[in-house]
Structure formats: C-alpha cells, structure tokens
N, C-alpha and C positions, 0 to 999 in steps of 0.2 A: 437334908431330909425334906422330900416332898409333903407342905401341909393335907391334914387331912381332907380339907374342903377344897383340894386342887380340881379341877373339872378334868383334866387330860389322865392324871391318874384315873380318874373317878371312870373312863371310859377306857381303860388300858384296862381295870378289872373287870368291869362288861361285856368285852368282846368276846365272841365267839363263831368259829368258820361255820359258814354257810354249806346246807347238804350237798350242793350243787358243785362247791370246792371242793367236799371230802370227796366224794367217787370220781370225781378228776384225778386226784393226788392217790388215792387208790388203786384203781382200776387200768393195767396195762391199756397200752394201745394196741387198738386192734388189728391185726393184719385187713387190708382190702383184698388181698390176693387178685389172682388173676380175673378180667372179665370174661364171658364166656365167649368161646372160640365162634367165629363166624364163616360160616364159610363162601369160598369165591364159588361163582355159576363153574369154574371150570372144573373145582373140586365135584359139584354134584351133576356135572354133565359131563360122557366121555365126548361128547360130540365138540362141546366149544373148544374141551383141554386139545384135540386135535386140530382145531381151529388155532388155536393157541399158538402150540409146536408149528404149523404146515407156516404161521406168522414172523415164528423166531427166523428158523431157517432161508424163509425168501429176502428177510432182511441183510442176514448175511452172505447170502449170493446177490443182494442187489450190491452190496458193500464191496466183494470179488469184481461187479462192472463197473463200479468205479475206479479201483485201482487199476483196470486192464482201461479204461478211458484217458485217464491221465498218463497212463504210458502212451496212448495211440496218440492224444493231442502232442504231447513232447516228438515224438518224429512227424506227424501231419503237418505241424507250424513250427521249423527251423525255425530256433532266433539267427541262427548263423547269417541266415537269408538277409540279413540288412535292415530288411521292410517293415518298417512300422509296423502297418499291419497284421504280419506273425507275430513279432513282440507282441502285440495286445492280444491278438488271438493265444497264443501260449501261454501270459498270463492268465486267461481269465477261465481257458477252459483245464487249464493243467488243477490249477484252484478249483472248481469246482467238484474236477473228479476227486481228488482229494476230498474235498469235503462232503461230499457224497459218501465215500468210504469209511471214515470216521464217524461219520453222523448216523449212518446204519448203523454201524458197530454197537454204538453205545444206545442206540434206540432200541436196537434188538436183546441186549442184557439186560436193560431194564422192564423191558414184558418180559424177557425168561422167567426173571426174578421174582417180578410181582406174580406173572398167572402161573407157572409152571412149578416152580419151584416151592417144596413145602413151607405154609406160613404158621404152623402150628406154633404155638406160643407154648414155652417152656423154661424151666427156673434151674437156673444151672449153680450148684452151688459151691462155696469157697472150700478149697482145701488149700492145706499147703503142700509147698510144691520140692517134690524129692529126686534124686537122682535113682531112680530105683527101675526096676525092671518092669513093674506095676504102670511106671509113669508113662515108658515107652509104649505098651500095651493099651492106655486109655488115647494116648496119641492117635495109634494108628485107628483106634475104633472109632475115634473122630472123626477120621480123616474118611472110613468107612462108611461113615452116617451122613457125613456131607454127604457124598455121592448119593446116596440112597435119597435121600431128601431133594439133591438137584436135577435129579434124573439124568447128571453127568454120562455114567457109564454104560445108561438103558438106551437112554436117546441118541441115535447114532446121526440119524439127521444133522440134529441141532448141533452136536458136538465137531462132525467133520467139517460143516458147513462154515461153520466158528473157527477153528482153526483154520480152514482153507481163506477166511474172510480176513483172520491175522496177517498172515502171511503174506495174503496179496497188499495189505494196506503197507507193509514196508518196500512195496516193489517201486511204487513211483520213488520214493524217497532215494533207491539208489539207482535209477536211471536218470535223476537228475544230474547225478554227480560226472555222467558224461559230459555237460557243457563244460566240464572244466579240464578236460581231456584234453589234450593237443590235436591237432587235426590239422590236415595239411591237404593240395590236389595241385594238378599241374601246375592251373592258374594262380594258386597261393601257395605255392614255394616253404615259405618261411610262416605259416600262418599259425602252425604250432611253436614257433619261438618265439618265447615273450621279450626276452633278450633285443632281438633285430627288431622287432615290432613296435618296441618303448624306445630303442637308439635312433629311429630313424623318422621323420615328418613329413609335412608337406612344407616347411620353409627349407628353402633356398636359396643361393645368392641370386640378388636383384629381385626376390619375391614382394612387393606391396603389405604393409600392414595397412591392413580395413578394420574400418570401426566391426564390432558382434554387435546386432546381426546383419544389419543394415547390406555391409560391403564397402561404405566408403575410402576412398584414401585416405591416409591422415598426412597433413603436414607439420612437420615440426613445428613449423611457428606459429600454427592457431593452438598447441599444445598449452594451456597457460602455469604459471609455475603454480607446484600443489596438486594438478589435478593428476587423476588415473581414470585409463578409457583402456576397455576389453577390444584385443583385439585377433584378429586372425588373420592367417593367409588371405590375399588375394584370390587364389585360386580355387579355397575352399569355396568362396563364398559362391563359386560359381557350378558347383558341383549338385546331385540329385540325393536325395534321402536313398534311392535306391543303386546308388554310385559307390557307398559306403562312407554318406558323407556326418554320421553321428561318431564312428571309428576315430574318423580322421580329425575331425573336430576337437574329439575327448586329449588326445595327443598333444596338438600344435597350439590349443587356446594360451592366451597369454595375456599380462598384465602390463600396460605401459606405462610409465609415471615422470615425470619432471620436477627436478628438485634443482636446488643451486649448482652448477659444478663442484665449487669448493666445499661444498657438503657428503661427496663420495667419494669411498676410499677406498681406490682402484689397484689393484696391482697390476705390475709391469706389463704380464701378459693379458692382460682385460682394458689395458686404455684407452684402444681402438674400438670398446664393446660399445661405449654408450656413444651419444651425439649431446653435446652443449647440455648437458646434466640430465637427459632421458636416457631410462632402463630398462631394458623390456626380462620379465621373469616369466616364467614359465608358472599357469595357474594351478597348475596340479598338485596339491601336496603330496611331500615326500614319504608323508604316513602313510596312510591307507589309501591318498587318491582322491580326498574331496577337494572344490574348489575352491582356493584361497585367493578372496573377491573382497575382503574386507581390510580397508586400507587407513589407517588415522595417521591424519596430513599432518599434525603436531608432532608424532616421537616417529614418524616414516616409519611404521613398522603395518606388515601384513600378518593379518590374522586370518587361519584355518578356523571356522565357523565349526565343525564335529569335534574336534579334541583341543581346541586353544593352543595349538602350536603357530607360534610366533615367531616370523625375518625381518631380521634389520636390509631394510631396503639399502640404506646408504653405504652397506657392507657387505656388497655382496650378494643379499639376500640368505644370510647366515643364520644356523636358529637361536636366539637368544629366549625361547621357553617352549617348552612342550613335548610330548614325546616325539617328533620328527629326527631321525636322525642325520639328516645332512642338505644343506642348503638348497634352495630352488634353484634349478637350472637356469641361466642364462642365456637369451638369444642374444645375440651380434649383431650390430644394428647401424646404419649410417642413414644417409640423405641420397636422394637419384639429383640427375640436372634437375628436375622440375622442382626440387625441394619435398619429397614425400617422403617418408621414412621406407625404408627395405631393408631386409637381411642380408647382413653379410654373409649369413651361412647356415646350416642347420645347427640344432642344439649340440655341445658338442659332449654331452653325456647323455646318458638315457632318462626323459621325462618319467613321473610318476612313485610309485611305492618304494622304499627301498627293502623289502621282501624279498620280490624280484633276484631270480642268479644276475650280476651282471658280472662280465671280465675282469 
C-alpha cells in the first residue's frame, strides 16, 4: 500500500486531460476532400485544344517517317557490302530511325494524356466485386466513359494517326530479320550456306602463319615455351577491308601456343598436327562465336571471355567447363625449308558455333 504522503500518488490523483486532448480524442477526422478542379488553357480554349490534337497527330506521322527511314537506311547501306563504312552508316542511321519512332510515340501519349484527355478528378468508390450481370454492365460503361473522356472514338485524327504510328514502328524490327536470310548471286554461289562458309578458310597447304595484325612470319624457333601469339593467314593479311577481308578474318583467326611435347596428348591421327609441341586452334568459340584469346600458361587451358567455357590445350583442345559443346578445331601445322610455320591444310571440321546444321 502506497503511503499517504507518496508525491507520485499525490499527482496520479491530480491529473486531469487537457481541453485540447479532449476534442482530439473526440472529434473524427475530417475529410480534406478534393481540391478544386483547375482547369488546362486547352479546356477553356477550343483553339489551343485544336492546337493540341493538330500536336498529338504530327507526332505520330513524324513517328510513321521514322519507321519508313529505318527501313530505307536498311537497304541504302548494305551491310552485306563488306565496307566499313555501310556497317556504320547502317548502324547509326537504322538506330536513329528507330528512335525517332519510339520517341514520337511516347512523346505524343503523353500530351494526348495531359492536354486532351479529360483530367477531371474524381472519387471512385470500393464495392465488392460479384460475378453478376450488374458487374458486366458497369465494365463495359467504363469502358464507355474512357472513351468519352479520351476522345478515343471522336478523334479520328489522333487515333488513325496512332495506330498507323504502331504499326509502322514494328516494320523496321521485321525487315531486320532479312540479314539473317540466306542470300546468294552468281559471284557467291554458297553465300547462303552457312555449312560451306564455316567448313572452308583461307588456310591452305604451305599457307604462312603471320603474327594479327602486323603480317609477320613466324618462326618456330623464336616461338618461346609458354607463349601464345594470334595469328592468321598470310594471305589474309594482304587483303582490302573492301576484298571481304573482316568475313575472312572472323573464320581463319587462330591461336598458336608452345608447350613441352611430352605435355600433349595426341592421337594417332593428329601426330603430324603439331611441330616440336606447337598447336595452333582455331580462336572462335564453339558456343556462340566469341573470341577465345585468354590463355593461363600454368593449367594450359583457354578461356572463352563471354560464357567461361574452357579447353585443355594439351588435349586436344577439348572442353573441360562450360557450355561449349565440342572442342576447338584444329589447324595442321608443320615448318617450310626456311623454318616458318605453314599449314598443312585447311581446318578439317567447320570453325565456329555449334548451332550451325553441319553433315
């Protein structure tokens, strides 16, 4: 039992709420409801709202010339052509029509939305929600009142103009899909086969490895053990960008390396492949086709730098990680009189992806 002369008691019976507490603790919260409606210049002028609309519409016909631009840049600058400069020129103007088309699009919804379309603020309130014939009914007056509200169904401009602007914007996206077409002409025979085009290079027997990019010969014996030097045809190196020499390059590039002999584990039909423990592989990964240029001189294994698919050099060049499904091709490779390394042959499978149909 608390003494009488307690002081906390003595103030426990004293207290009493403040009037300022009661009418809080009393008096609901009041709604703020809605602020008052303001309206746009275009709601109290018909002149701007037609300013407006005549703004939505030219956006999406200017959206229609860029789609009909980035088709016309896709046949004006062949990439087929070889030449650098189409490649750039086709990237940059195929991209901009595109983006041109896009960027109307959505530039022009968004003024529909703000100037044209009704902003009238309104309190829509909860029901619950029934399978009922009633529920179908308030659907579709929804659906009616949008309209009415976006001037969808009045506006004929905006709306043909809009979908004519959709439409065209998916047009570049499928005339792209012709670069991936086959195609073929007198002079390129086989140019729609990817089969013959991946099976066959520019090494040959008695063809020259030259350093990338240089051109150099290489001699075996400046080779030191350990190292790995990129290298290509001779004949490439002597070729023009507009010869088709980025094509032929992507194909034939290749990787040379020097390890001990007794460190590679040849089969019977590959013992004539290397020279004095140099192996040349083919740089193309078997996955997708990136360049596999990344070599650790400790576990001799090459590494694909996009997916980490990983060959044991000393075997082959076989995959021991990654999603590649089948080892790097092999060039065949000896010495001339002069001592420079040359190919015995071409690759005798097809460089590249294994996607690819091959035989």
């Amino acid at each position: 039992m608390a003494h009488e002369d307690d002081p906390l008691e003595h103030e426990r019976a004293s207290w009493k709420p403040s009037p300022g507490l009661a009418v809080a603790v009393n008096d609901p919260v009041r709604n703020p409801e809605l602020p008052p409606h303001r309206e746009r210049m275009t709601d109290k002028d018909p002149v701007a709202m037609k300013r407006a609309a005549r703004t939505v519409y030219t956006l999406f016909y200017l959206s229609i010339a860029g789609s009909i631009w980035a088709i016309a840049a896709y046949m004006l600058f062949p990439i087929e052509s070889g030449r650098i400069i189409d490649i750039r020129h086709n990237n940059l103007f195929i991209g901009l029509g595109i983006a041109l088309a896009l960027l109307a699009i959505g530039i022009a919804a968004i003024h529909w939305s703000k100037a044209i379309m009704s902003d009238k603020e309104f309190i829509e309130p909860r029901h619950a929600t029934r399978g009922r014939d009633s529920t179908r009914e308030a659907a579709i007056g929804a659906f009616a009142a949008a309209n009415e509200e976006s001037g969808f169904g009045r506006r004929v401009m905006i709306r043909n103009s809009m979908i004519a602007a959709l439409v065209a914007s998916v047009a570049p996206g499928i005339v792209l899909f012709r670069g991936l077409a086959p195609f073929s002409s007198p002079e390129h025979p086989h140019a729609g086969d990817p089969v013959y085009l991946l099976e066959h290079t520019m090494w040959r027997e008695g063809e020259r490895l030259v350093h990338d990019p240089s051109g150099e010969p290489i001699r075996a014996a400046d080779l030191t053990l350990g190292s790995a030097v990129h290298v290509i045809p001779e004949s490439l190196a002597e070729l023009s960008h507009h010869d088709g020499y980025l094509e032929e390059k992507a194909k034939a590039i290749v990787l040379a390396v020097r390890l001990l002999p007794e460190q590679l584990t040849e089969s019977e039909e590959r013992r004539e492949w290397s020279y004095n423990g140099i192996v040349a592989y083919s740089k193309v990964c078997t996955h997708v086709g990136c360049p596999v240029a990344l070599y650790e001189q400790q576990t001799h294994h090459l590494l694909c730098p996009c997916h980490q698919s990983q060959f044991d050099v000393t075997d082959h060049a076989k995959v021991i990680f990654g999603p590649a499904a089948r080892p790097l091709p092999q060039l065949p490779i000896t010495v001339d009189d002069e001592g420079y390394l040359v190919a015995r042959s071409d690759f005798h499978e097809p460089v590249g992806p294994s996607f690819w149909e091959r035989h």
